[in-house]
C-alpha positions in Angstrom: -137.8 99.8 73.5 -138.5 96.7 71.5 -135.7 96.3 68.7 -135.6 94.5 65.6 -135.5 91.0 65.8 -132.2 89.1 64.5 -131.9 85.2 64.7 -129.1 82.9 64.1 -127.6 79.6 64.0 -124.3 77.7 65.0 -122.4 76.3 61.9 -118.8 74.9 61.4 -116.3 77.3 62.6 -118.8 79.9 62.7 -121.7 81.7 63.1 -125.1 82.6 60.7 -127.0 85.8 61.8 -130.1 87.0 59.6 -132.1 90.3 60.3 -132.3 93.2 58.3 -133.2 91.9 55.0 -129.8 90.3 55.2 -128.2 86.8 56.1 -124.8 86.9 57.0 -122.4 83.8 58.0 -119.0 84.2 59.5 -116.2 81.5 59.5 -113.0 81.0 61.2 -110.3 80.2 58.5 -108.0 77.7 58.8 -105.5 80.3 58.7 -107.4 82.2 62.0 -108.9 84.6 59.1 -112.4 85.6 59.9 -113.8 85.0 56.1 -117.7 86.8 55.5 -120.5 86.3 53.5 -123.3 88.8 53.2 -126.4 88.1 51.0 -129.9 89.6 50.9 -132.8 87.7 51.5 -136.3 88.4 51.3 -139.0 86.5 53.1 -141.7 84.8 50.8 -144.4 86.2 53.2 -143.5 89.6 51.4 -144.6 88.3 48.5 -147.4 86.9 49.6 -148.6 88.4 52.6 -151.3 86.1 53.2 -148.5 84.3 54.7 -147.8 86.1 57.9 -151.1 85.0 59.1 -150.6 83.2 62.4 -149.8 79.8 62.3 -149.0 79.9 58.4 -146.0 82.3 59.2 -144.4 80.1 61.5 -144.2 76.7 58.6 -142.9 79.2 56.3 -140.4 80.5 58.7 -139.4 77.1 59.4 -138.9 75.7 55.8 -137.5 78.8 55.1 -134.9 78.9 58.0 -134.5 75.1 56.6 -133.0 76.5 53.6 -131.0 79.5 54.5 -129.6 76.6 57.2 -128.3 74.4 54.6 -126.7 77.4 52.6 -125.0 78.7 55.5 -123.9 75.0 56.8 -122.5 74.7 52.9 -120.8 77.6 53.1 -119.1 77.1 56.9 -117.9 73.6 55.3 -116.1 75.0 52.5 -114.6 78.4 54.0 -113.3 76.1 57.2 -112.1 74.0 54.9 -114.0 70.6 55.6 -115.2 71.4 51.3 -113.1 71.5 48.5 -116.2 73.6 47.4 -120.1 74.8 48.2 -122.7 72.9 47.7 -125.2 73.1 44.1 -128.6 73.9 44.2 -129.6 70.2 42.9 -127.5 69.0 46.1 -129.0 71.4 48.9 -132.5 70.2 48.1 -131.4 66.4 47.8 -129.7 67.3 51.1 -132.4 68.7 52.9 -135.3 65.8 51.1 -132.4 63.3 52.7 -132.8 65.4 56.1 -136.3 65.6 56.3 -136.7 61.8 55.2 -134.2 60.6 57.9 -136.0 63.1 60.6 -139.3 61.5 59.6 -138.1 57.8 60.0 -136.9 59.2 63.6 -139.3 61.0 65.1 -142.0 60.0 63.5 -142.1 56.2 62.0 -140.4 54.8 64.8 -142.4 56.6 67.6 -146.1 55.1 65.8 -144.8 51.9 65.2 -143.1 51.2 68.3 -146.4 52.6 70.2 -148.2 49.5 69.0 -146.5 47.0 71.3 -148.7 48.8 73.9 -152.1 47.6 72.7 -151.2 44.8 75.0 -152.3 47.2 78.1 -154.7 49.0 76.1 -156.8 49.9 72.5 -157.9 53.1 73.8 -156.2 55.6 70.5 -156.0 58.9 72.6 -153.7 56.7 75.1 -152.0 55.0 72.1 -151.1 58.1 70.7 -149.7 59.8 74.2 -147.4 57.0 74.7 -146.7 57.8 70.8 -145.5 61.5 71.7 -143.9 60.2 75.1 -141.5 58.1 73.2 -140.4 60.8 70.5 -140.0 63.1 73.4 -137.2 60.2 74.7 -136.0 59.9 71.3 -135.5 63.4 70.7 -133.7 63.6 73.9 -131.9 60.7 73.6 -130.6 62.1 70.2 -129.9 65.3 71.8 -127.5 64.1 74.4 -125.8 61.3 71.9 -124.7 64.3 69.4 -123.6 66.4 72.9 -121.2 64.1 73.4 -119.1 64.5 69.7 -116.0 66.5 69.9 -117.3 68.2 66.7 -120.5 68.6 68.0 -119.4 70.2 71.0 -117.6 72.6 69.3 -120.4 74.0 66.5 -122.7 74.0 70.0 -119.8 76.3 71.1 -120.6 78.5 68.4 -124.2 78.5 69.6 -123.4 80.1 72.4 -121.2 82.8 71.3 -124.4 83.5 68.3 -127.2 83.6 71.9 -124.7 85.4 74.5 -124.0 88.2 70.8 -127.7 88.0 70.2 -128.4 89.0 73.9 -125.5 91.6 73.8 -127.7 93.5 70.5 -131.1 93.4 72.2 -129.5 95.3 75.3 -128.3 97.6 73.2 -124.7 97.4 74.6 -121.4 97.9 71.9 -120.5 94.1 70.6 -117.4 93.5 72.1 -115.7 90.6 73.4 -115.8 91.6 77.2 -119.8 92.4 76.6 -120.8 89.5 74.8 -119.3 87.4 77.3 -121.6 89.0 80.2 -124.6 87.1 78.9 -126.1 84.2 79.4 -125.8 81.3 76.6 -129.4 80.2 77.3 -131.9 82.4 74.6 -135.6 81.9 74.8 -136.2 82.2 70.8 -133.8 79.1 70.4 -134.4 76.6 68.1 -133.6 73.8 70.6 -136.8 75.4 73.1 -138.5 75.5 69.4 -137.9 72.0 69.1 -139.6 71.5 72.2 -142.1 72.7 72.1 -143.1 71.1 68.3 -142.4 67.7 70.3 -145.5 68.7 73.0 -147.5 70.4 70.6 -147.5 67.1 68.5 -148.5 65.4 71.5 -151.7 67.1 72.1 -152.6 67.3 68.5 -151.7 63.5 67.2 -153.8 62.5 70.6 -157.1 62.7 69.2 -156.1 61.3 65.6 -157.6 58.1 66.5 -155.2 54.7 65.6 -155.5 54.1 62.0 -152.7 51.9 59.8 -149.9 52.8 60.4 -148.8 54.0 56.7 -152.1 56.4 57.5 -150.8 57.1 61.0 -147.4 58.4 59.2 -148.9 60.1 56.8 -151.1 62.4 58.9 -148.3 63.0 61.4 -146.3 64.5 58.0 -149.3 66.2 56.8 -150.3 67.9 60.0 -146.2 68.5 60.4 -146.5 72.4 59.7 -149.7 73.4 61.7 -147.8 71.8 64.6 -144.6 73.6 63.5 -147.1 77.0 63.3 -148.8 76.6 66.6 -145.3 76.1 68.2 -144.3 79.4 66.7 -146.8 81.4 68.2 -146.4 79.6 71.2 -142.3 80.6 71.1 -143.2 84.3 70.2 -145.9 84.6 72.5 -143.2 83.1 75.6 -140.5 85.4 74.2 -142.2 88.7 74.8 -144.4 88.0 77.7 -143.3 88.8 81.3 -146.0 86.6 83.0 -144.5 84.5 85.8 -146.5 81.5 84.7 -145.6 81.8 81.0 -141.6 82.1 81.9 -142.0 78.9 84.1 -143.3 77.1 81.2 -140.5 78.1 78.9 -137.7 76.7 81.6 -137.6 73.5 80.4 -136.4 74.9 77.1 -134.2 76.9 78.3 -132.9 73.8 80.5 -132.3 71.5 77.0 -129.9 74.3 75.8 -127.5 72.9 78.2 -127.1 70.5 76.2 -127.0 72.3 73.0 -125.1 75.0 73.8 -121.5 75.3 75.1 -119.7 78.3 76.7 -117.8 80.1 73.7 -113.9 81.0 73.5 -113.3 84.8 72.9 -112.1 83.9 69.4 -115.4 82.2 68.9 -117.3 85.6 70.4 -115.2 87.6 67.7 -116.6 85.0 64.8 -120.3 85.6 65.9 -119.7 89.4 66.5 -118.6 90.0 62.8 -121.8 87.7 61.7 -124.0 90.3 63.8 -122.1 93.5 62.7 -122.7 92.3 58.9 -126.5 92.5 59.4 -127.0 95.4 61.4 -127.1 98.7 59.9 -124.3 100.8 61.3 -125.7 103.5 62.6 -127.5 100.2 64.7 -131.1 102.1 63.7 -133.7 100.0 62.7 
């Protein structure tokens, strides 16, 4: 029987898990206290449910689980102490317009512009644009396995698997304890590192046929068409998820394989963080 779904993220010293109506992110004091904070949420696509049309659904979800991210992230900083005190509105969105300007700089300014060193083999745009994609897909990699190797990296990715192996302990139905979580694998297919991904070979097939315009126009349209990519990578992620096709799991391996990176096998006392995020959000009586 298909159960609810519940999603999460790794922060510092802890664990965020949202499902229910509810996000809920746990923290491991300084003083080994396990400190919780429950609030409702409320997707906009309820509002507006022209949202949860495919491909829109998945660029809300994402700027939406851009935001409850920040919070959470704000709120791990303060309660492990890293803080003095939780971030303002005003300084989440300057925050996450600093994020979202650095990521564009990244993955995409630097990919376009140092694709054009390669009109010396060749003007054709659908092969500019392929080398563009191959070398985000190296520097997303590369920038993977740099941050892997910080000590307070590896820890929050630590987290992240204590928040997949808890995850995987729910949807088998199975009573969250330590000795159950720690059964499970620390590799989830509805991670946000497979997510990632796939938005990196989406982009690729999309940006190929864009032709090879200035680059300020090349930038521009890579932004602009930023959440269609981010929507068909959704449905792509939801569609791998739930499908038992041989083919379709093969294709989701090399997701799964980047989580080795991104994930870290958990302590128990990290297992007992991301097991009072979970039991925060689900009902008691674990109906849905």
């Amino acid at each position: 029987m298909d159960k609810p779904i519940v999603g999460g993220q790794a922060v510092i010293e802890g664990v965020m898990m949202r499902g229910f109506g509810k996000v809920a992110t746990a923290v491991r004091e300084p003083d080994g206290n396990i400190r919780v904070e429950v609030k409702p949420v409320t997707s906009i696509t309820e509002r507006f449910p022209v949202l949860k049309l495919p491909i829109l659904r998945g660029a809300v979800s994402l700027f939406e689980s851009l935001i409850l991210g920040l919070k959470s992230l704000s709120f791990s900083a303060q309660a492990a102490g890293e803080e003095d005190e939780q971030l303002s509105d005003r300084e989440l969105v300057a925050t996450m317009i600093l994020a979202i300007t650095l990521a564009c700089v990244l993955f995409v300014a630097i990919p376009t512009f140092a694709a054009k060193f390669f009109r010396t083999f060749t003007d054709d745009p659908i092969a500019l644009n392929l080398v563009e994609g191959v070398v985000r897909l190296i520097i997303f990699l590369a920038y993977l396995f740099g941050i892997s190797r910080m000590k307070d990296v590896r820890r929050v990715f630590q987290y992240h698997g204590a928040e997949h192996k808890t995850i995987f302990c729910y949807e088998a139905d199975l009573p969250l304890t330590v000795a159950n979580v720690k059964k499970f694998p620390r590799l989830h297919p509805r991670c946000g590192t497979s997510f990632l991904l796939i938005v990196m070979l989406v982009s690729i097939v999309v940006f190929a046929f864009l032709g090879w315009p200035e680059l300020w126009l090349r930038i521009l349209s890579r932004i602009i068409l930023l959440p269609i990519v981010a929507g068909v990578s959704y449905e792509l992620i939801r569609f791998s998820a739930r499908s038992q096709n041989s083919l379709v799991k093969a294709a989701t391996l090399p997701g799964l394989w980047l989580q080795y990176l991104t994930t870290r096998e958990p302590d128990d006392e990290m297992i007992e963080v991301a097991i009072k995020s979970l039991e925060a959000v689900i009902p008691s009586n674990r109906e849905s």
